[in-house]
Structure formats: structure tokens, C-alpha cells
C-alpha positions in Angstrom: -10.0 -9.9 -22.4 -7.9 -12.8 -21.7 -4.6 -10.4 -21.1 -3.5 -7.7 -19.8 -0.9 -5.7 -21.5 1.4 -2.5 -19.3 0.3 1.1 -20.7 -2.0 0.1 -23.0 -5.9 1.3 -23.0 -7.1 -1.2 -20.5 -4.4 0.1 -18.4 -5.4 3.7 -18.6 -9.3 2.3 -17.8 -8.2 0.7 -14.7 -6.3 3.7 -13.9 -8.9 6.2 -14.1 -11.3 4.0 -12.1 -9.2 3.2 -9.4 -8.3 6.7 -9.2 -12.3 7.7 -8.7 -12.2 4.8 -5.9 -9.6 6.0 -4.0 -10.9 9.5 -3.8 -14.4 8.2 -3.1 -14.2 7.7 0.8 -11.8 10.8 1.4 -13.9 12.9 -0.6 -17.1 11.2 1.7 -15.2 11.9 5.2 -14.2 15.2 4.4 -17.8 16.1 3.9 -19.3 14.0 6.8 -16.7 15.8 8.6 -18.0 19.4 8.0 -21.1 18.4 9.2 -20.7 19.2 12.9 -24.4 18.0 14.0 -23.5 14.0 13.1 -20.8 12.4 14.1 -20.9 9.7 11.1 -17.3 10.1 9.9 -15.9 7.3 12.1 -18.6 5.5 10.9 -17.4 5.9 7.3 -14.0 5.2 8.3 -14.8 2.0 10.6 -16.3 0.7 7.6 -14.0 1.4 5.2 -11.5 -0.5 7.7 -13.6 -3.5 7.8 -14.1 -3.7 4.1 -10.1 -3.9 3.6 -10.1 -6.3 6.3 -12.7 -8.6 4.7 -11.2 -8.6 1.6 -8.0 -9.6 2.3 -9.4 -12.5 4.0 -12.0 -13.1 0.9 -9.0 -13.1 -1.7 -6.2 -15.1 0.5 -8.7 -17.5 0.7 -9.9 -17.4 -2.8 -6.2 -17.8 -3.7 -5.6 -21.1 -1.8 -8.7 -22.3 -2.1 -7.5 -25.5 -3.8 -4.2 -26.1 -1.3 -1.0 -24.1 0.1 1.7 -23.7 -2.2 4.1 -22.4 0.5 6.0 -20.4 -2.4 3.2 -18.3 -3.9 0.5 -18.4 -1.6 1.9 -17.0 1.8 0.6 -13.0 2.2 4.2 -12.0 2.8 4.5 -9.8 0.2 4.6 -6.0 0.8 1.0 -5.2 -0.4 0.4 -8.7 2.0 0.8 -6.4 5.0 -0.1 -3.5 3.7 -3.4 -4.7 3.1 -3.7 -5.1 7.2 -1.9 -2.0 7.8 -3.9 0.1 5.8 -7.7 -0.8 7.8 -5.4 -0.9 11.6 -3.8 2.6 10.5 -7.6 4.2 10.2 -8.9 2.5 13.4 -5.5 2.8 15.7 -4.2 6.0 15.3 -0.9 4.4 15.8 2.5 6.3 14.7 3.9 3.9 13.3 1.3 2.1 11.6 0.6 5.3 9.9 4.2 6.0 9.2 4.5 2.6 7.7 1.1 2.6 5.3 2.0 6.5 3.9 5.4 5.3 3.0 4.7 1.7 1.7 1.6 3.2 -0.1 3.3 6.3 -1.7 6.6 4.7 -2.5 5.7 0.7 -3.4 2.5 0.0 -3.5 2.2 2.9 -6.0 4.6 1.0 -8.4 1.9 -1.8 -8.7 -0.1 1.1 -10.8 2.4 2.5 -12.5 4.1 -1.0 -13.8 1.6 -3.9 -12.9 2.9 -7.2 -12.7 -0.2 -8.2 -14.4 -0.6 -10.5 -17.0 -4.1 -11.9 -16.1 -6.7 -9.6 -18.3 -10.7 -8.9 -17.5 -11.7 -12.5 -18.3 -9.9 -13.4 -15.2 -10.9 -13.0 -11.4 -6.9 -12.0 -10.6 -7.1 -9.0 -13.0 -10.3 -7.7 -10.5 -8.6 -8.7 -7.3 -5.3 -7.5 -8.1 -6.5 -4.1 -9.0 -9.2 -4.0 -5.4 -6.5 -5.3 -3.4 -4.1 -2.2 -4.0 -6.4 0.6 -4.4 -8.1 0.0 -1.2 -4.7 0.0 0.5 -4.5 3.5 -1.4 -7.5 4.9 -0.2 -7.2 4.3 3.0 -3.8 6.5 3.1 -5.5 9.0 0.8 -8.3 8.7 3.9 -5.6 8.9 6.6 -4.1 12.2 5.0 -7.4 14.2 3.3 -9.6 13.0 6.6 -7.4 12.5 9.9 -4.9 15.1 8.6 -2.3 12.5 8.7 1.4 14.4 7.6 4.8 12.9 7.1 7.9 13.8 9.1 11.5 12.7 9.7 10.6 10.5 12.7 8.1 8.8 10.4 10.9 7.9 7.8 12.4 6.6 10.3 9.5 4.4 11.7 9.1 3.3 8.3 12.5 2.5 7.8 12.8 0.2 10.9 9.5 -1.9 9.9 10.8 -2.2 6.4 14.1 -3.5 7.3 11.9 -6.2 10.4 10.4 -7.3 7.0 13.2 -7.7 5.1 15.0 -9.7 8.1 11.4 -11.8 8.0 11.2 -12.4 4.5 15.0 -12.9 3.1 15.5 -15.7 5.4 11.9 -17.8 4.1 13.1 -16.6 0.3 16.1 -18.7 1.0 14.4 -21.7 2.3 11.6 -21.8 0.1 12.7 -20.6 -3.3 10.0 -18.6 -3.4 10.0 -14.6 -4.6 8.2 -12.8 -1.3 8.7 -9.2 -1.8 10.7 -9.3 -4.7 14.2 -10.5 -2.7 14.2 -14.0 -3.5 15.4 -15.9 -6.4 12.8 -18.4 -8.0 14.1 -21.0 -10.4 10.8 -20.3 -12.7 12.3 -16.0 -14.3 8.0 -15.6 -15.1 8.4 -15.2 -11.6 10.4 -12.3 -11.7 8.7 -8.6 -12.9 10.5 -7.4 -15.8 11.2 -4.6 -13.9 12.9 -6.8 -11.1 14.8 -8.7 -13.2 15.9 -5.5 -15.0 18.5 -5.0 -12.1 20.4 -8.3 -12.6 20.7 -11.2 -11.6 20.6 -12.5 -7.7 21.5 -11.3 -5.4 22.3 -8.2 -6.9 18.8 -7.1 -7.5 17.9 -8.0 -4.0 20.6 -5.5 -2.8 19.2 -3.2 -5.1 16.1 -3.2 -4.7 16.7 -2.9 -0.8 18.9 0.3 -0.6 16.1 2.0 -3.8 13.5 1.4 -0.8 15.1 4.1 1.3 15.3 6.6 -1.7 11.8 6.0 -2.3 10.6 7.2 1.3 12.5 10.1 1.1 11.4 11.3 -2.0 7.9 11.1 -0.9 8.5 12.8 2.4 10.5 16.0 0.7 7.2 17.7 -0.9 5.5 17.5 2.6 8.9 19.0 4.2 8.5 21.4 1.5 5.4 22.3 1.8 5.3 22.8 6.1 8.3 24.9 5.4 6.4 27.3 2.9 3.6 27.5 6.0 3.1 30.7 8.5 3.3 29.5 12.1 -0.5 29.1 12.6 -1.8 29.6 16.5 -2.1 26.9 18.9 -4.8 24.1 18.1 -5.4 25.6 14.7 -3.8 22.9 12.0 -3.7 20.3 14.4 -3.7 16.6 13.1 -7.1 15.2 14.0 -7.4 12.7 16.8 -7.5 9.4 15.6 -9.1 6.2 17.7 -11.4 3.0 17.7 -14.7 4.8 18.5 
């Protein structure tokens, strides 16, 4: 209880719940939605938003609780901002926020399920807050795309793109002054520091380098099934299809 070990039983546990926890709301909306006599689905949605919202706040607190360490306890990594993405994507209806929490979500913040960097088992509050922390951000894409009919394009890669490369310019520069491993770019004196699978691409600042130009392979192998899939479509008839209209109330 004291450990967690990568693709082990515990691992397949925490799978299968979050899985069941992401689909949750989506499954929710989808149903509120079909009920044309009450509007409750923004309802659903506003408070899904607000939960992701609290708990980033609850858990960046918890985590400096006891003072600042300016090299680990900054939110700058990814998951960081896509944990305020994710609730501003559901409420805003912005492009780009959208854009940037399908992509981060589907590319990165998927690799946080498939290879942890976990080492912190049940007996541990980090074990529970790392696992809430990224499968809220991944229901509320699941939400944005099953509920509010959210679907990836070109333009969106690119709106992706350009926030990802505003966070890299943001975050190499701190790395650097710091010492401190935001995002996965930096280079940390202490290599526990490093996720195996980081440091499987070399040493600094080669596996910075790498890891930036993977990021754009990433996107686009998440965006290809959906171009797939809208070229396999019939034209449909004005208004029918259309992606539902997202906004604060």
C-alpha cells in the first residue's frame, strides 16, 4: 500500500475506475441532454467545471502547504494548466481553449495513465490526488466531445500548436534558472526527478529536444482518426450535425 508499481494490478484497478469517472458526466449530459423539457445540462456541466476548479486549488494548496519550494511546487507543469483549461473549455466555448484541452488531454495527459510517474502507493494522499487530478482533466474533454459535440480539425492543431510552443517559451527559460524539471524540459541535478521514460531519451538537452518535436507527432496522430472519420461521413443538411453551442449560462 505504501507503493505504487507501473502495470501491475493496482495499476489496472486505478485504471478501470478512472475509466468509469470519466465517462460518468458525459454519459449524465448526454442524457440530461435528451431530455428537451429541462434545461439541466449546463447545470451538470457548470458543475463539473467548478469541481476541477476547486480541486486544483484544494491540491496546490495541499502541496505547499508547509512552504514554496520554487522547483517542485509551481503548477507549471502541463497537467498544471490543463487542469484550468479543462473547467474554462466547458464554460467558454472558446476555440482555442478547446483546441488546446483535446490535444493536451489526448496526446499528454493520456501518457500520465499509460506510464504514471507514480511511485507514491494507496497509503499516500499523492497516489489519490495524482490519479483525481488527471482524470477530471479527462472527463471534461470526454464531456467537451460526447456532450458539446466538440470535433478536432487542422486549425485546431494548429491552435494547439501555438499554445504549446507559448508554454515551452514560458517554461524552458524558468527550467534554466531554477533547476527545476517543469514539463519535463529541464534538467534537475536530483535523476529521481526524471520519469524513466524521460530519461530514456538521453541526457540534456537532448531529451528536451526530443521530447519537444514528439509533441507535434502526438497531436497529429490524435487528430487523423477524426479526419478519418468526417471523411467517411455523407454531407448531412444544413444545421443537422452542427457542434452544439457552447457558453457561460
Amino acid at each position: 500500500m505504501d507503493a505504487f508499481v507501473p502495470y501491475g494490478g493496482l495499476h489496472a484497478l486505478a485504471l478501470a475506475v478512472c475509466a468509469v469517472l470519466i465517462a460518468a458526466p458525459a454519459v449524465m449530459g448526454r442524457a440530461l441532454e435528451r431530455n428537451l423539457h429541462h434545461n439541466s445540462e449546463p447545470i451538470l456541466r457548470r458543475g463539473v467545471a467548478a469541481l476541477a476548479v476547486c480541486y486544483w486549488a484544494a491540491y496546490n494548496t495541499w502541496w505547499n502547504w508547509h512552504g514554496l519550494d520554487l522547483r517542485t511546487g509551481l503548477p507549471l507543469h502541463i497537467c498544471d494548466f490543463n487542469g484550468l483549461i479543462a473547467p474554462l473549455a466547458l464554460l467558454s466555448g472558446w476555440r482555442f481553449v478547446r483546441a488546446t484541452l483535446y490535444f493536451w488531454t489526448a496526446a499528454l495527459t493520456l501518457q500520465a495513465f499509460i506510464q504514471p510517474a507514480l511511485t507514491a502507493g494507496p497509503a499516500s494522499l499523492v497516489f489519490w490526488f495524482f490519479w483525481t487530478a488527471h482524470t477530471l482533466i479527462a472527463a471534461c474533454a470526454v464531456y467537451d466531445i460526447v456532450v458539446l459535440g466538440y470535433r478536432p480539425c487542422w486549425s485546431d492543431l494548429g491552435r494547439a500548436l501555438i499554445v504549446s510552443a507559448a508554454y515551452v517559451a514560458l517554461v524552458l527559460p524558468i527550467n534554466l534558472w531554477l533547476g527545476s524539471n517543469y514539463g519535463y524540459l529541464g534538467n534537475p541535478a536530483a535523476v529521481s526527478e526524471i520519469p524513466p521514460f524521460v530519461y530514456a531519451l538521453g541526457p540534456w538537452p537532448q531529451r528536451a529536444i526530443i521530447l519537444v518535436a514528439l509533441a507535434p507527432l502526438g497531436f497529429v496522430a490524435v487528430l487523423l482518426p477524426w479526419l478519418i472519420f468526417a471523411a467517411r461521413q455523407k454531407p448531412e443538411p444544413p444545421g443537422i450535425g452542427a457542434e452544439r453551442a457552447v457558453g457561460l449560462f
